[in-house]
C-alpha positions in Angstrom: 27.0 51.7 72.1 24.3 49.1 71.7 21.4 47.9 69.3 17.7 49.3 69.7 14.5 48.3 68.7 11.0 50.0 68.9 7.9 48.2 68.4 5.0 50.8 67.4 1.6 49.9 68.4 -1.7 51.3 67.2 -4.5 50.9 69.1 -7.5 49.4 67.4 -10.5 48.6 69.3 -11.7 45.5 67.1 -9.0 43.4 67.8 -9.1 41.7 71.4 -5.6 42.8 72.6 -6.9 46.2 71.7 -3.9 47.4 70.0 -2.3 45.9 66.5 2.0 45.9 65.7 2.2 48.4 62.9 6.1 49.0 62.7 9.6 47.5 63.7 12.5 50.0 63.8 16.2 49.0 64.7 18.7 51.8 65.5 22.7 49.7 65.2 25.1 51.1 67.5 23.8 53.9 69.6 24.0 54.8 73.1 21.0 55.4 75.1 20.5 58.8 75.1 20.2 59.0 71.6 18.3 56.3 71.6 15.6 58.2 73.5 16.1 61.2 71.1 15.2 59.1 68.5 12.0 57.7 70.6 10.9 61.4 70.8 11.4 61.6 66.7 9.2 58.6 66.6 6.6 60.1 68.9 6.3 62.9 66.5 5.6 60.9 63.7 3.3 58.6 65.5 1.1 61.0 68.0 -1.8 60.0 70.0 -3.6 56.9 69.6 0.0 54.9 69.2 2.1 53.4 71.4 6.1 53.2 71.0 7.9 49.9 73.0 11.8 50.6 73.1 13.6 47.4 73.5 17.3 46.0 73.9 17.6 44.0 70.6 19.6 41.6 71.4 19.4 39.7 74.8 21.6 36.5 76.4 20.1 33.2 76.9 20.8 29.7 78.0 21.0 26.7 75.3 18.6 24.2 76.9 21.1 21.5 76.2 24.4 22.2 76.0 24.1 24.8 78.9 26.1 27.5 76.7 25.3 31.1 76.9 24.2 32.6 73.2 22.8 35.8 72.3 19.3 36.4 70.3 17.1 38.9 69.3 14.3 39.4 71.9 11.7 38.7 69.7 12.9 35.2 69.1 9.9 32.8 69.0 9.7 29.7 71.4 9.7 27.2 68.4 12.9 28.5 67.1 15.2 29.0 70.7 17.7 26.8 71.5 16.8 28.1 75.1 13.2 26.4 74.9 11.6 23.2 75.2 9.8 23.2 72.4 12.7 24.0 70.1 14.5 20.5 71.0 11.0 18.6 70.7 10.7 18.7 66.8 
């Protein structure tokens, strides 16, 4: 069992990357394969011209300083890390 996150994506042509983030949706404590029964729930909902982005939620990093392993949601930006540079610098 493990924690799930899809990203939908719609894409939008006046935008320079095309596409635009349009939804977040975390599934707690399910195995894979249900996982991708929910992605195909989610196509469904969302059909053509979308773009669904399955993700581990949660991932391991390395704190820049103390050298101690931690875990973080993948989406974690730079500034707030304690496995980037930039996080220490402020």
């Amino acid at each position: 069992m493990a924690d799930y996150t899809f990203l939908v994506y719609k894409f939008d042509g006046r935008y320079k990357a095309k596409e635009v983030k349009i939804d977040t949706i975390d599934f707690k404590g399910v195995s894979c394969g249900e996982a991708m029964e929910k992605r195909k729930e989610l196509e469904k909902k969302y059909p053509i011209g979308y773009r669904i982005v399955m993700h581990g939620t949660w991932v391991t990093r390395t704190n820049l300083l103390s050298g101690l392993e931690y875990t973080e949601r993948f989406d974690t930006p730079a500034h707030c890390s304690p496995a980037s540079e930039s996080y220490w610098s402020m």
